[in-house]
C-alpha positions as CSV (number, residue, x, y, z in Angstrom):
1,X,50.4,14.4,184.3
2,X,53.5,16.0,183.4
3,X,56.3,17.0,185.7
4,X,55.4,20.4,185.8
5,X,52.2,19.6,186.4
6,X,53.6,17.7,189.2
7,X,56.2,20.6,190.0
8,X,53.4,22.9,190.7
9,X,51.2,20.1,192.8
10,X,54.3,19.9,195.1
11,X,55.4,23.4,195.5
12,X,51.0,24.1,196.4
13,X,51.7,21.6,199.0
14,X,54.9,23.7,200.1
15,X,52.8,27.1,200.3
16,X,49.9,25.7,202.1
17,X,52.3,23.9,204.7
18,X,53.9,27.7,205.3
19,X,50.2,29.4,205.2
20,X,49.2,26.9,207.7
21,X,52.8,27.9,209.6
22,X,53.9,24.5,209.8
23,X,57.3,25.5,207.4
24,X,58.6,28.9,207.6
25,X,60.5,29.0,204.3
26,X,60.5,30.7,200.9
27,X,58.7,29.2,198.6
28,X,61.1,28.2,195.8
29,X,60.2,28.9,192.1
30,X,60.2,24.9,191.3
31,X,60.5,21.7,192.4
32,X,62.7,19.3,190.5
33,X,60.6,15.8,189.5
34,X,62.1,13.3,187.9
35,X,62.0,9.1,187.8
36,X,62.8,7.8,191.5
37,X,66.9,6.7,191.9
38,X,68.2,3.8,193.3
39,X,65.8,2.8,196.7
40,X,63.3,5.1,195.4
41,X,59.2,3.6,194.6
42,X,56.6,4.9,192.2
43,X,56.0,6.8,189.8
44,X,58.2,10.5,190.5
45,X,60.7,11.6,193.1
46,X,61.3,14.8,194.4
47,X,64.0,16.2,196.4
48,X,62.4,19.4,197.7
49,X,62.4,18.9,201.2
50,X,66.3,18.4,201.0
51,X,65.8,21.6,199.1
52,X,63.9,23.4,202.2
53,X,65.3,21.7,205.1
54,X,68.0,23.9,206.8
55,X,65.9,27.4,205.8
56,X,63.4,25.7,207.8
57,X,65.7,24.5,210.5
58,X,64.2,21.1,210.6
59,X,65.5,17.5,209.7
60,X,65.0,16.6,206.0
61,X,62.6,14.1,206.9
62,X,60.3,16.1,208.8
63,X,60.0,18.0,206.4
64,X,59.0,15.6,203.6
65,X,56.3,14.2,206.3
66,X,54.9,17.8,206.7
67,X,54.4,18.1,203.1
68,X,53.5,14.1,202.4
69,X,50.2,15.0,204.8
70,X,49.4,17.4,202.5
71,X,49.9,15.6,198.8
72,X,48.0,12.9,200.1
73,X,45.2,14.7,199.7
74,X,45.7,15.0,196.0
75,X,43.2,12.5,194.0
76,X,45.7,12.3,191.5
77,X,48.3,9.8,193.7
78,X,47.9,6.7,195.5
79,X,50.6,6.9,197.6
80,X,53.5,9.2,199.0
81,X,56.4,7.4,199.8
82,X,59.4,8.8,202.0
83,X,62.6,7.0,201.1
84,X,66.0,8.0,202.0
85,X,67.3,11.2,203.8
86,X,64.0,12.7,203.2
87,X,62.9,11.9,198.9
88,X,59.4,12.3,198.1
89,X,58.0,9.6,195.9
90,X,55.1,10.1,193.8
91,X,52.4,7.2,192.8
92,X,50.1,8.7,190.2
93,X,46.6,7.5,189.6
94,X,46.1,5.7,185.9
95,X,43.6,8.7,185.0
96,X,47.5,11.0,185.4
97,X,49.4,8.7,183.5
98,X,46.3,9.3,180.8
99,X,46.7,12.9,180.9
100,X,50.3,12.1,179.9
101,X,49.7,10.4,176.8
102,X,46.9,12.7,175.9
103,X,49.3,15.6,175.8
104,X,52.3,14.0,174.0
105,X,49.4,12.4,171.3
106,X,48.5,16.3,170.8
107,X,51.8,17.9,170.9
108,X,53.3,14.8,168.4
109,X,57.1,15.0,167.7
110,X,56.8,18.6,169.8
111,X,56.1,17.5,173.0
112,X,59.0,18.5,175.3
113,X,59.3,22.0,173.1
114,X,59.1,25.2,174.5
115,X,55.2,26.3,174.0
116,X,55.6,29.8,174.0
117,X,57.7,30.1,170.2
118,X,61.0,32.0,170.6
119,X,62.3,32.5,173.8
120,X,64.4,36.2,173.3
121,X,67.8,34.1,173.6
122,X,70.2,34.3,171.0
123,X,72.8,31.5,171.1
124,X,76.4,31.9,169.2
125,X,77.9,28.6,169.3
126,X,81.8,27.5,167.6
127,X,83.2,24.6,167.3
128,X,86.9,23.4,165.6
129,X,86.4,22.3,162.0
130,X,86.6,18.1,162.9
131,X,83.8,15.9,162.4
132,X,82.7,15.2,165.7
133,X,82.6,18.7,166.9
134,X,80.5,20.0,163.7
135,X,77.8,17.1,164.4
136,X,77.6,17.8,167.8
137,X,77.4,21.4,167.6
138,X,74.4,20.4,164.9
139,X,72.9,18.8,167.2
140,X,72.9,21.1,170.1
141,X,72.2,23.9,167.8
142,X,68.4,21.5,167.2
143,X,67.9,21.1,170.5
144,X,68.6,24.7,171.6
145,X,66.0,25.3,169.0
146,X,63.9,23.2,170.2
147,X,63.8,25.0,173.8
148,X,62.7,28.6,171.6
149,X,66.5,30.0,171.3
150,X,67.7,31.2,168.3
151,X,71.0,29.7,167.2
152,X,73.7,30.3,164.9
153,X,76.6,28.0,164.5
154,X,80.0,28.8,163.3
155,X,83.0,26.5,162.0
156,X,87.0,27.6,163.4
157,X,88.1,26.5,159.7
158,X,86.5,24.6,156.8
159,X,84.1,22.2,157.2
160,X,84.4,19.0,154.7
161,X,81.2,19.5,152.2
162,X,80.5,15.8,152.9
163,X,80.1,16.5,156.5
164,X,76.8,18.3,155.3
165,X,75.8,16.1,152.1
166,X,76.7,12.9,154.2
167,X,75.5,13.4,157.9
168,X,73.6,16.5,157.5
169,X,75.4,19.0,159.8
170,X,74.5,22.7,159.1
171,X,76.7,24.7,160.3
172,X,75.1,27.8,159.2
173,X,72.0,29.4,159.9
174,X,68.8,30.3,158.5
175,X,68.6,33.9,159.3
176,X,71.0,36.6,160.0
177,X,74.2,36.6,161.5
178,X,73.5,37.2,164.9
179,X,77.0,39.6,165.6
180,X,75.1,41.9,162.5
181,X,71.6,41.6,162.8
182,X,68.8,41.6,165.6
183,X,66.8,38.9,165.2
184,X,62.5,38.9,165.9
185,X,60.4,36.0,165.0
186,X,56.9,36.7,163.7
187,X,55.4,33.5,164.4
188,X,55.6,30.0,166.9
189,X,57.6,28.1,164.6
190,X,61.2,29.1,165.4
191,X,63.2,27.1,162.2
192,X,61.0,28.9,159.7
193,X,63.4,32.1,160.5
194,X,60.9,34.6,160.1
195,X,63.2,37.8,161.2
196,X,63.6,41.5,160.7
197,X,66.6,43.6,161.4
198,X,66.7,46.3,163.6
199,X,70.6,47.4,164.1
200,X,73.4,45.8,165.7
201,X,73.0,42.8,168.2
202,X,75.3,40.6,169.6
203,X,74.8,36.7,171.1
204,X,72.8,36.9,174.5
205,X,75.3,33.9,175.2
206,X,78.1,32.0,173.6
207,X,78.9,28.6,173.7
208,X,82.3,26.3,172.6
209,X,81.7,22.9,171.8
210,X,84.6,20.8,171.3
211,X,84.1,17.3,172.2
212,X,86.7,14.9,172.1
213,X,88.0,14.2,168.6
214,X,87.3,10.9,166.5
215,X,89.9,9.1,165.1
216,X,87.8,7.1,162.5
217,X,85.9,7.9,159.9
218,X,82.0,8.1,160.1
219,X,81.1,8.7,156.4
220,X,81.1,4.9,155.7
221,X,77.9,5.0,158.1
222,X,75.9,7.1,156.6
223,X,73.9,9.6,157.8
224,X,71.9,8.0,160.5
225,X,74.5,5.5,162.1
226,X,77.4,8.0,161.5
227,X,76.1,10.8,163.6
228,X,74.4,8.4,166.2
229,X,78.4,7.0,166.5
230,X,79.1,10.5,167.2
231,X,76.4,12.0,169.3
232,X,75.7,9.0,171.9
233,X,79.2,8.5,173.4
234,X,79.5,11.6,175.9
235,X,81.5,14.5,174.5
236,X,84.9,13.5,176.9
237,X,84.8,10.2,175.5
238,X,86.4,8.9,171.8
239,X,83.6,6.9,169.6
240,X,83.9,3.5,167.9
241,X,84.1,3.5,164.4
242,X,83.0,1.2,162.9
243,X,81.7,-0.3,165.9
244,X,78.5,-2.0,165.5
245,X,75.7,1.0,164.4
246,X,74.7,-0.8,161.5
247,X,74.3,-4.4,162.5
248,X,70.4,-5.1,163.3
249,X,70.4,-6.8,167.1
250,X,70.0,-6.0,170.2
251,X,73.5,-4.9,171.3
252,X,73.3,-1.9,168.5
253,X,71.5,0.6,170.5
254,X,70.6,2.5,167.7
255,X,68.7,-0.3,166.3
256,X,66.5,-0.8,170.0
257,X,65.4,2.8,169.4
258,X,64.3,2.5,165.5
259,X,63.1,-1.1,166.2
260,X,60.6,0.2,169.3
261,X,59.9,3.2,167.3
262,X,59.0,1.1,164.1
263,X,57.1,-1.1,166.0
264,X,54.8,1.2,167.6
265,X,53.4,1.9,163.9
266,X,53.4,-1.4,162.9
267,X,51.0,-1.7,166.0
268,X,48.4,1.1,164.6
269,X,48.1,-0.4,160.9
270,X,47.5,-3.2,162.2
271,X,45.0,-2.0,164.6
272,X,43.4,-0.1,162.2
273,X,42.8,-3.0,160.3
274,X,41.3,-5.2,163.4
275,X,38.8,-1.8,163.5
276,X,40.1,0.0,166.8
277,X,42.0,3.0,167.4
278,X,44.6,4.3,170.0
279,X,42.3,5.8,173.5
280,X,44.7,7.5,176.4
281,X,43.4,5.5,179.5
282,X,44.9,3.4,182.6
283,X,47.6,0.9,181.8
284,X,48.8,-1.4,184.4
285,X,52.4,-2.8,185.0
286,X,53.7,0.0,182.4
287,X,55.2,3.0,185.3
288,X,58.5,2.9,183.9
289,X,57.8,3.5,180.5
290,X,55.2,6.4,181.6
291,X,57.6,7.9,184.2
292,X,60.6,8.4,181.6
293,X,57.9,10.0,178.6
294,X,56.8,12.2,181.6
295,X,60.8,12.9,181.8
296,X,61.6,14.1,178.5
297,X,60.6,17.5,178.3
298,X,63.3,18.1,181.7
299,X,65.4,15.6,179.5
300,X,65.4,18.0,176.6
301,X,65.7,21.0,178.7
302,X,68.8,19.7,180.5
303,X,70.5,18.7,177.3
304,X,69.5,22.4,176.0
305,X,71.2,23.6,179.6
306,X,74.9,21.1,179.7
307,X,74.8,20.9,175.5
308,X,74.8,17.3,175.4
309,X,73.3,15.6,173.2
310,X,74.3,12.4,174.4
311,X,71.7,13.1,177.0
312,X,68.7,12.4,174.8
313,X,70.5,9.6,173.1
314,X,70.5,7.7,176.2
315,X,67.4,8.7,176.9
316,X,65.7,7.1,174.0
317,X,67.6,4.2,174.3
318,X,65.6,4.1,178.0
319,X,62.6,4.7,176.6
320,X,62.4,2.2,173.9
321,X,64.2,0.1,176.3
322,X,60.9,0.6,178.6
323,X,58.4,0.4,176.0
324,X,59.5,-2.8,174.7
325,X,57.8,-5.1,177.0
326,X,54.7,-3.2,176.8
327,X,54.3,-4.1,172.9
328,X,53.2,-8.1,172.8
329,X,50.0,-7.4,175.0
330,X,48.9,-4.3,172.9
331,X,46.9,-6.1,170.1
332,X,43.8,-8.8,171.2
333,X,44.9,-12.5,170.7
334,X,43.1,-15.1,169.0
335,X,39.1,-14.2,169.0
336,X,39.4,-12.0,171.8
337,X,37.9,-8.3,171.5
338,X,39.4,-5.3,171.4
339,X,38.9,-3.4,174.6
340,X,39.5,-0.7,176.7
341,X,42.6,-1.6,177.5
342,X,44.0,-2.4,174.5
343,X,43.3,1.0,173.5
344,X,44.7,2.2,176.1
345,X,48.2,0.4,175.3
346,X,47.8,0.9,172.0
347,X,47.8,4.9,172.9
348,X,50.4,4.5,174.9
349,X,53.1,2.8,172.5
350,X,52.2,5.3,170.3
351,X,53.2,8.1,172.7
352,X,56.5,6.3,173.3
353,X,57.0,6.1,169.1
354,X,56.0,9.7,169.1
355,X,59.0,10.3,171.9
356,X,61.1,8.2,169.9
357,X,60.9,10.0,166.9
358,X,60.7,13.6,168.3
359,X,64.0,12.5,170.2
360,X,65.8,10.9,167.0
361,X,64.8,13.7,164.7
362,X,66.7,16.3,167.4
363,X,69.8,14.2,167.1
364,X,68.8,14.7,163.1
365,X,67.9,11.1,162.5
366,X,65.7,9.3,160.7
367,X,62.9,6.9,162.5
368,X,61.6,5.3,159.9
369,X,58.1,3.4,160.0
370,X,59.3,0.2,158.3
371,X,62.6,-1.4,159.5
């Protein structure tokens, strides 16, 4: 189950608690789910009856009570928690955390995108010809993107050929200038840049990027390590360069995200060749890992919103972080048989590569298969 799958379970639970009159509120538009905070239990947390409580002129906790009566009598929990001033937390069922997997297995690297192609935004975003500011603009540009906007990024000066050649940061676009042009797409995949012109249009919404500045240089780095040196620090504070992006260990977190990634497809070839193949089911002793995969689509939308892309970097660095235990009990040991639940590990580690990568290529890095 996704979290706006989830979203809409809770905000049922708010309209039947205000048909039954126990609440007298507006029903809000959605309820925010994400992974439980400090204190919190299970699966998902929500906040919504801090959300309702002074409409409905009634403590915060009474409130979550009212509405935990009522999401109890979802099959697709096995418990309701109240913690704190009144958060709601959410214990899914393994048949939930199934539905999860089954969805990011079908969308693949797309899961987290918008589903309905472009979204009628255009973006105009600038940024000061330095190194930093051009990669993060890329990057925000991808994930904007991603979230069905069109984008078009424009440099204050010059931008350094190798800042293109080296670490891969476009800053043009594909189609039309959006200050000339109105742009249409024809079809769902928004970087093909299928447009047609029909006048004059300006940007729906503009946006500066100008994080701080680096003072080293990342083209030593390459592609992959230079703009992850770039994009993970958040935008107010200064990367290290050289730092430690290309050593292979565990305090590189660059490496923990290529390394989980890589390892997931290590895991199906060599499943493949014991004979069994990936099955979405219940896994036990793995709610971390599926809470923060359930997380990235409001992940990715967020770092669309604040245009940070440090957002998802620390993001995947928590997922591979989460999905690392999960790997050693994936394959049978010694003469034991493949079963269900190996497959159904096996299917989850490869949702959490297919996060990975999705993530990665947004930040435009590689996740290679072999590392």
């Amino acid at each position: 189950m996704t979290p706006a799958e989830l979203s809409r379970t809770v905000l049922h639970a708010v309209r039947r608690a205000v048909d039954e009159g126990e609440l007298s509120v507006t029903v809000p538009e959605r309820a925010v789910v994400a992974p439980p905070g400090p204190g919190g239990c299970g699966d998902y947390a929500t906040n919504i009856a801090l959300q309702l409580a002074r409409a409905a002129g009634r403590p915060p906790r009474d409130v979550a009570e009212i509405l935990r009566a009522r999401l109890l009598g979802e099959q697709r929990f096995t418990d309701v928690v109240v913690t704190g001033p009144g958060f709601l937390n959410l214990s899914l069922r393994g048949t939930a955390s199934a539905g999860l997997v089954e969805e990011i297995l079908r969308r693949g690297r797309r899961y987290g995108h918008a589903a309905t192609g472009f979204s009628g935004t255009a973006v105009g975003i600038s940024c000061p010809a330095e190194v930093r500011a051009v990669v993060v603009a890329d990057a925000v540009a991808r994930v904007l993107r991603s979230q069905g906007d069109f984008v078009r990024v424009e440099c204050e000066g010059r931008p350094a050929p190798e800042w293109e050649s080296v670490l891969g940061a476009d800053v043009t676009s594909r189609g039309p200038r959006i200050a000339d042009r109105d742009v249409t797409t024809r079809g769902p995949r928004i970087a093909d840049r299928d447009v047609t012109t029909r006048g004059p249009r300006i940007a729906d919404r503009y946006v500066t990027v100008r994080p701080v500045p680096t003072q080293g240089d990342p083209l030593p780095l390459g592609r992959d390590a230079g703009r992850w040196a770039l994009l993970h620090p958040a935008g107010h504070d200064r990367p290290r360069i050289p730092g430690d992006h290309l050593v292979q260990r565990e305090s590189n977190p660059l490496f923990r995200v290529r390394y989980a990634h890589a390892r997931t497809r290590a895991l199906l070839r060599n499943a493949a060749d014991l004979g069994f193949h990936p099955e979405p089911g219940p896994v036990s002793e793995a709610e971390a890992l599926i809470a923060v995969l359930g997380d990235h689509p409001r992940v990715l939308a967020a770092t669309a919103t604040h245009h940070t892309p440090d957002r998802l970097a620390r993001h995947l660095v928590t997922v591979a972080d989460a999905a690392m235990p999960l790997l050693p009990a994936v394959l049978p040991l010694g003469g034991e048989k493949p079963s269900a639940a190996h497959r159904a590990r096996l299917a989850l580690a490869e949702a959490a590569g297919t996060v990975l990568a999705g993530g990665l290529s947004l930040l435009g890095i590689d996740a290679p298969d072999h590392l």
